[in-house]
C-alpha positions as CSV (number, residue, x, y, z in Angstrom):
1,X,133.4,195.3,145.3
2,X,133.2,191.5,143.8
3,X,130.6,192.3,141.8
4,X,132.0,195.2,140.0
5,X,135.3,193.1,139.6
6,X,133.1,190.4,138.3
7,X,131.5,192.1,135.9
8,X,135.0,193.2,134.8
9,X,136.3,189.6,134.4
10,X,133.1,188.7,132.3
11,X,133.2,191.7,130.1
12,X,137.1,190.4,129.7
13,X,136.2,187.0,128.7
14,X,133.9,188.2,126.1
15,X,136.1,190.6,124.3
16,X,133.5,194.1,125.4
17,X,136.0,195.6,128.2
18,X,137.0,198.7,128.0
19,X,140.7,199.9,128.4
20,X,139.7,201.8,132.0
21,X,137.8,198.8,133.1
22,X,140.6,196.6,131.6
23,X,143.2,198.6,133.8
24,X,141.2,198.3,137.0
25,X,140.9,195.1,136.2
26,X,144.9,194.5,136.5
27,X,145.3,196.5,139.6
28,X,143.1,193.9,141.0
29,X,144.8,191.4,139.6
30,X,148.2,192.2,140.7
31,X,147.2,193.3,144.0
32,X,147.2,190.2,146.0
33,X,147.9,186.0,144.8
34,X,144.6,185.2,145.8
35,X,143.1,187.1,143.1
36,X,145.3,186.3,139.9
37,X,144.5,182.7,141.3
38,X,141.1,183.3,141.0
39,X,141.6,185.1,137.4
40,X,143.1,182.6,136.1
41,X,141.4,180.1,137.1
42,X,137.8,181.2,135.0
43,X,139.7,181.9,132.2
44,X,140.9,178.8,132.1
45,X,137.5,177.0,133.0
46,X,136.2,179.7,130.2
47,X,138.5,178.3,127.4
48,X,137.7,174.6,128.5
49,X,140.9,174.0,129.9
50,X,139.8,171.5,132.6
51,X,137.1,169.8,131.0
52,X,138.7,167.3,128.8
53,X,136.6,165.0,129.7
54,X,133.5,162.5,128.7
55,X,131.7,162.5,132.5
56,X,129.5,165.5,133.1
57,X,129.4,164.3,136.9
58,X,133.7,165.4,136.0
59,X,132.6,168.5,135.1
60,X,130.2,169.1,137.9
61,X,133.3,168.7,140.4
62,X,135.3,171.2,138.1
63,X,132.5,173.8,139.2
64,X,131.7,172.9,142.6
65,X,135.7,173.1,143.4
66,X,135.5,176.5,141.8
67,X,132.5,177.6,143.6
68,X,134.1,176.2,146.7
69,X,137.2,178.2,146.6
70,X,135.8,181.6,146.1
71,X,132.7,182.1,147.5
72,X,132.8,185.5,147.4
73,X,132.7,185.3,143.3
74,X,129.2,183.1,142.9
75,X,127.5,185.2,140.6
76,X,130.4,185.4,137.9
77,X,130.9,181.6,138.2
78,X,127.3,181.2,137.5
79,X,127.4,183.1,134.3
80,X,130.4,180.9,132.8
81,X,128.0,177.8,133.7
82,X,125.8,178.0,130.8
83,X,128.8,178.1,128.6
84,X,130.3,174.9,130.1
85,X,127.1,173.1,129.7
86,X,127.3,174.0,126.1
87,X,130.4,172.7,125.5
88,X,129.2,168.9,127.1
89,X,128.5,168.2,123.6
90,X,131.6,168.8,122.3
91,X,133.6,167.2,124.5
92,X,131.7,164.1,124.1
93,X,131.6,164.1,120.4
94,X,135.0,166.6,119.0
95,X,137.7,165.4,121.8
96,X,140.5,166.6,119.3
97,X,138.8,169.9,118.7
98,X,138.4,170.6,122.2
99,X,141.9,169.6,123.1
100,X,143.1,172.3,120.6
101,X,141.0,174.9,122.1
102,X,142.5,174.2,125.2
103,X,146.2,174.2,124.3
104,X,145.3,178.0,122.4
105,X,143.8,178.7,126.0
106,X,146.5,177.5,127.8
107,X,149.0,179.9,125.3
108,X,146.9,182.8,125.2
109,X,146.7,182.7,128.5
110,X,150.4,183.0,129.0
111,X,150.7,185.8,126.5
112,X,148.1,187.5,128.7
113,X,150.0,186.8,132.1
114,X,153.1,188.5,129.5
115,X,151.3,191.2,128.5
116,X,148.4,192.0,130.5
117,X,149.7,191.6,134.2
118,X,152.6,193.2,134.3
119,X,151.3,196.5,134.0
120,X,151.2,196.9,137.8
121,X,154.6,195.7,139.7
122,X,153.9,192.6,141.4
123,X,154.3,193.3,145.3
124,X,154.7,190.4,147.4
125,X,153.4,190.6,151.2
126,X,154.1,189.7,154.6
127,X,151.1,188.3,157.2
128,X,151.0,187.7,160.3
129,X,147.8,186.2,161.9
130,X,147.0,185.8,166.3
131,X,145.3,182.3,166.4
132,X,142.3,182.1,168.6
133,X,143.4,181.2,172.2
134,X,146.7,183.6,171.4
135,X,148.0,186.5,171.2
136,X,151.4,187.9,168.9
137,X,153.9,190.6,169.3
138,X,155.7,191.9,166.3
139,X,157.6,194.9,165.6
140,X,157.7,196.9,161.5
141,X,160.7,197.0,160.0
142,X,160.5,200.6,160.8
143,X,160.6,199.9,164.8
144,X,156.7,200.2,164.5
145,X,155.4,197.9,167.8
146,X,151.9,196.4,166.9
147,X,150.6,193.4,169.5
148,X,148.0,191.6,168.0
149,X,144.9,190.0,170.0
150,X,143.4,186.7,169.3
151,X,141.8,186.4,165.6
152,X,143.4,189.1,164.1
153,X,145.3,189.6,160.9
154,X,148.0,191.9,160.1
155,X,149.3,192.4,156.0
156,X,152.2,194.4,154.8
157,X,153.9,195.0,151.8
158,X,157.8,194.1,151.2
159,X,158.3,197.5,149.7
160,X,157.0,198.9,153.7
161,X,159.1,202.0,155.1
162,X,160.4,202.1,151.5
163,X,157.9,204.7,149.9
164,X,154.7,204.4,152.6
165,X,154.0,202.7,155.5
166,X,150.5,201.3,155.0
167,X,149.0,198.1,156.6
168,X,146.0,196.0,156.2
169,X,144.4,195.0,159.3
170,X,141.4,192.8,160.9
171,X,140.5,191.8,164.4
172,X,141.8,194.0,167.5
173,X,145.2,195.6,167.7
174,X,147.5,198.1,170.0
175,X,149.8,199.9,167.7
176,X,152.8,201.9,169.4
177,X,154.1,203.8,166.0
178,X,157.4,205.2,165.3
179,X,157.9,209.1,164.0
180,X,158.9,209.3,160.9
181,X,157.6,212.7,159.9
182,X,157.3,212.5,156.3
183,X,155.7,208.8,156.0
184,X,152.3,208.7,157.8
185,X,151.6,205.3,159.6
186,X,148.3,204.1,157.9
187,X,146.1,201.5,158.9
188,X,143.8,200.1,156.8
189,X,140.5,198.3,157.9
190,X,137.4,197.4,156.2
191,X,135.6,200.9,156.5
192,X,138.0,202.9,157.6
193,X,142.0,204.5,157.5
194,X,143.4,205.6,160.6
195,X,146.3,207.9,160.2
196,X,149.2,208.5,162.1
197,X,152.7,209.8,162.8
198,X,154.0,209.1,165.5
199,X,152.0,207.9,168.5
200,X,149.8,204.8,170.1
201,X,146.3,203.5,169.5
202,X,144.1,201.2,169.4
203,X,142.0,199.3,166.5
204,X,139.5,197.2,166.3
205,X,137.8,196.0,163.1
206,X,136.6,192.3,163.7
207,X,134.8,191.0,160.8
208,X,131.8,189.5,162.7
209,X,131.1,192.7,164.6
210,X,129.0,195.8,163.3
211,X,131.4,198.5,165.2
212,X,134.8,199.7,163.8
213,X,137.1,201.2,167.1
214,X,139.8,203.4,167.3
215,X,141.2,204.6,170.5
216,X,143.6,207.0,170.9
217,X,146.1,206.6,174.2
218,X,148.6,209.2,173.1
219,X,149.5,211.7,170.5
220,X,147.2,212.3,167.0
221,X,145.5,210.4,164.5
222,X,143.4,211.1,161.8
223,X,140.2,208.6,161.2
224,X,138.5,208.4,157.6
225,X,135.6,206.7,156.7
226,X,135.8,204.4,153.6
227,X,133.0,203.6,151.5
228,X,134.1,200.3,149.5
229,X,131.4,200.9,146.9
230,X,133.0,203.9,145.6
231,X,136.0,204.6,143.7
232,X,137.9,207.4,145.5
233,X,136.9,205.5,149.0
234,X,137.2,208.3,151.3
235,X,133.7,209.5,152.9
236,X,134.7,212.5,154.5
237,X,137.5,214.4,155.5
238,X,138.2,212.3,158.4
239,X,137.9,213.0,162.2
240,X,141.2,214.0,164.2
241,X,141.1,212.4,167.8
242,X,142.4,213.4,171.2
243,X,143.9,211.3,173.6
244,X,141.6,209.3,175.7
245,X,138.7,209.2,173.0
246,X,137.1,206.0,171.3
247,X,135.3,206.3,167.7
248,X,132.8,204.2,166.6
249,X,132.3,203.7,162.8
250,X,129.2,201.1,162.5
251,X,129.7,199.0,158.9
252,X,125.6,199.3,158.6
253,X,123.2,201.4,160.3
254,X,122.9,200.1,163.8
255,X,121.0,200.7,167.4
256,X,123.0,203.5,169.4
257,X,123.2,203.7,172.9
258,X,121.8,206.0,175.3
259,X,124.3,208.6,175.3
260,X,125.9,208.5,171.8
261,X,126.0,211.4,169.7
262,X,125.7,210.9,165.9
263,X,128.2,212.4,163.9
264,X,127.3,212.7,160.0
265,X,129.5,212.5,157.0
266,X,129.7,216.3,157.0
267,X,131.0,216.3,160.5
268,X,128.0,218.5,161.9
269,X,126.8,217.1,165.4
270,X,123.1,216.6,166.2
271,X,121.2,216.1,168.6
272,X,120.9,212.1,170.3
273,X,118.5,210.3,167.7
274,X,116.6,207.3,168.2
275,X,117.5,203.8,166.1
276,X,114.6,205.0,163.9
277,X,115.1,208.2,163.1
278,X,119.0,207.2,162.4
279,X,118.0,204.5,159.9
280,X,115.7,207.0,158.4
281,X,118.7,209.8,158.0
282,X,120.7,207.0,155.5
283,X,124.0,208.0,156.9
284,X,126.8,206.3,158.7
285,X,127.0,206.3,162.4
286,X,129.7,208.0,164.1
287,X,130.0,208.1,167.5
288,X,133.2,210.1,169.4
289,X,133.2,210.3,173.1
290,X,135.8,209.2,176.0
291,X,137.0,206.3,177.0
292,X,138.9,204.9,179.8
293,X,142.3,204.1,178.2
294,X,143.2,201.5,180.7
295,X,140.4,199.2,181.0
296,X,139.8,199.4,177.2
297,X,143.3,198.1,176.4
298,X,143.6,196.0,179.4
299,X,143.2,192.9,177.2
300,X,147.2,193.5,175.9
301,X,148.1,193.4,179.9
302,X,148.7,190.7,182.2
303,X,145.5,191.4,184.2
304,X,142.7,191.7,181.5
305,X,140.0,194.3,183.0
306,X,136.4,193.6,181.8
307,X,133.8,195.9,182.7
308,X,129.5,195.9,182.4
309,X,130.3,193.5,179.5
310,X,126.8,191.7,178.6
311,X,126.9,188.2,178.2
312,X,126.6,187.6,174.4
313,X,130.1,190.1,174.1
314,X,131.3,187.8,177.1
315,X,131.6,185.2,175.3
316,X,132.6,186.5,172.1
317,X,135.8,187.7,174.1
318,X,136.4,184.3,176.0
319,X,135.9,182.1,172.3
320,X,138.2,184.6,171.3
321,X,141.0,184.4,174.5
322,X,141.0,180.5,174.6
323,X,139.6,179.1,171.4
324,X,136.5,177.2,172.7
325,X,133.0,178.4,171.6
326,X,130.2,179.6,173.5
327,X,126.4,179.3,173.4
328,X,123.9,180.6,175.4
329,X,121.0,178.5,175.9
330,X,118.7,181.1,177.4
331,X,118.0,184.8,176.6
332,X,116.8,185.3,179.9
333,X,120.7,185.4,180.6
334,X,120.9,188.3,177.9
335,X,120.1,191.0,180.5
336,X,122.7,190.1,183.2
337,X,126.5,191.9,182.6
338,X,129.6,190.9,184.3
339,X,132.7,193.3,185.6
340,X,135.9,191.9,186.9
341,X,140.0,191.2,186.8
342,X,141.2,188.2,184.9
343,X,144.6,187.7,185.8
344,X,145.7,183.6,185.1
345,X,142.5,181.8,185.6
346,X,141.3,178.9,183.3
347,X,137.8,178.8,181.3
348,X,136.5,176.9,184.4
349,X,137.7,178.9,186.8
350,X,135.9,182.0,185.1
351,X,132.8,180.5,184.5
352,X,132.9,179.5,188.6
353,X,133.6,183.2,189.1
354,X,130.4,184.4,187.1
355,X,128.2,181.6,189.3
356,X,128.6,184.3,192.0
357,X,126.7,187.2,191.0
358,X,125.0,185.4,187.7
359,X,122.3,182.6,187.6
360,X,124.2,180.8,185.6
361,X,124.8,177.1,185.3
362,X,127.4,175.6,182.1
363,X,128.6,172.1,180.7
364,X,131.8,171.8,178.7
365,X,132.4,168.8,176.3
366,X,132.7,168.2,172.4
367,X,134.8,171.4,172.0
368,X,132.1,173.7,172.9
369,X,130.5,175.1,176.3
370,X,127.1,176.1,176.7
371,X,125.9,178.2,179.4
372,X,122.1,177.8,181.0
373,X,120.1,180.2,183.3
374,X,119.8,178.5,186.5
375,X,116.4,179.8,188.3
376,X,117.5,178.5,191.2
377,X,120.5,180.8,191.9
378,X,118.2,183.6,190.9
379,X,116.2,183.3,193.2
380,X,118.7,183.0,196.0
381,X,120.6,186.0,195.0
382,X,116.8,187.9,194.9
383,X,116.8,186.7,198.9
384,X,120.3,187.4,199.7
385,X,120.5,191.0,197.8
């Protein structure tokens, strides 16, 4: 997606876009702060606007604090370098010239933000985030109850309820929805929409993990598969859950487990594949089975039920519960999974609780804990078991 939108701001800047591309490009625009910050900023690093100056070690910082602030926008940045290097010489030698250009840059730009912008109505937006180590409880202005786990972000437009009722969402969320029969609930995540009306599920869509999952607890929704590369978005014509299932949408090709089903774009079920013959098919994964409801959103409860969770997930879930990383020092610790209840027990007080059943050994200190296979405890476990 950056690197069409790039191409569109480069093809701006050079007077070749077309008026499709050029309304794309506006929608974009006007779609969130972050990227008219970004638009204007090149075009104003394209007409010179920063770089009245004599020090190209100046102009250096210029770039690297543009590169710094959107990383995701590298390979458009790089094609305005060349230009700025060109136009070391004139600011060294035609100061007056160059302080025109950037005074026209700095009006056509404003005719630009007059006439170009506008064409989509600016929407502002409402956010609320879950720090790690927290968690956040918030109800829609349309009675909508959404609790939000730790490390998850939750966007909104003012105009919600108004028109739609659409949300943004990353990270792991229970939503409890109110009916409103002719506005679907809509929740947006990287690869996928989940529709609803009126009912309660789950979502989660963490950025760092390969699986997208929804789980249904009651009533109906509706799960589509978005492909970001393409215009209309939509993949398929989306997969309608029952209560008590879980879907898995996996952002890349990625190793199934024993008993998952693959589900194709078209829907048609087929029989269990190996991770092979699934990366040779080129589809998306899909997987749709049942779940148990009550452990899976245990983590919103007071006593948080974990359950054959390996390790590595482990402590991915504790980082995320009290804020302090986790490294594993040993992969022969990879193998071992842990079930239990955690009700009100500190970081110390579960790691004590895994020493019981897992050969494992930990030190805490610098703002990180790092856990160690002890062979020791295995082997008194192997004699006591």
């Amino acid at each position: 997606m950056h690197s069409r939108i790039d191409d569109m701001i480069i093809s701006f800047l050079r007077g070749t876009i077309s008026d499709e591309e050029k309304d794309k490009l506006a929608e974009w625009i006007a779609s969130g702060p972050e990227n008219k910050t970004y638009f204007k900023e090149v075009y104003q690093v394209w007409n010179a606007a920063d770089l009245l100056v004599k020090d190209e070690t100046k102009i250096d910082q210029v770039l690297q604090r543009l590169k710094s602030k959107h990383q995701n926008h590298l390979a458009a940045i790089e094609v305005i370098v060349p230009k700025i290097k060109r136009l070391q010489y004139f600011l060294r030698k035609y100061a007056a010239v160059v302080l025109l250009s950037v005074i026209l840059g700095a009006v056509l730009y404003a005719l630009i933000e007059k006439a170009f912008l506008p064409k989509v109505p600016q929407i502002a937006y409402n956010e609320i985030t879950a720090p790690l180590g927290s968690k956040s409880n918030i109800h829609l202005p349309d009675g909508t109850e959404v609790t939000l786990n730790a490390g998850s972000k939750l966007t909104y437009g003012m105009d919600y309820g108004n028109k739609t009722r659409e949300v943004t969402f990353i990270g792991e969320g229970y939503f409890k929805v109110a009916k409103q029969k002719n506005k679907p609930f809509i929740v947006h995540t990287f690869k996928t929409s989940i529709q609803a009306l009126g009912t309660e599920f789950n979502v989660k869509a963490y950025p760092d993990e390969n699986i997208i999952e929804t789980i249904l607890v009651k009533g109906s929704v509706l799960v589509n598969e978005i492909d970001p590369s393409k215009n209309s978005g939509v993949k398929n014509e989306g997969i309608r859950l029952k209560p008590g299932e879980k879907i898995r949408i996996y952002k890349t090709i990625a190793q199934k487990t024993q008993n998952e089903t693959i589900v194709a774009d078209n829907q048609t079920k087929q029989p269990s594949l190996t991770s092979s013959q699934v990366s040779a098919t080129g589809q998306s994964v899909v997987h749709v089975a049942k779940t148990d409801i009550h452990v899976e959103t245990s983590w919103k409860e007071k006593q948080w039920i974990i359950q054959g969770e390996d390790l590595q997930s482990l402590a991915v879930l504790l980082y995320r519960k009290f804020g302090l990383p986790i490294q594993i020092n040993d992969t022969a610790l990879y193998k071992y999974k842990f079930s239990g209840i955690i009700e009100n027990e500190t970081l110390e007080q579960i790691f004590s609780i895994l020493k019981l059943t897992i050969p494992i050994s930990y030190t805490i200190n610098k703002g990180e804990a790092i856990w160690y296979f002890n062979g020791r405890l295995e082997k008194n476990y192997k004699e006591a078991y």
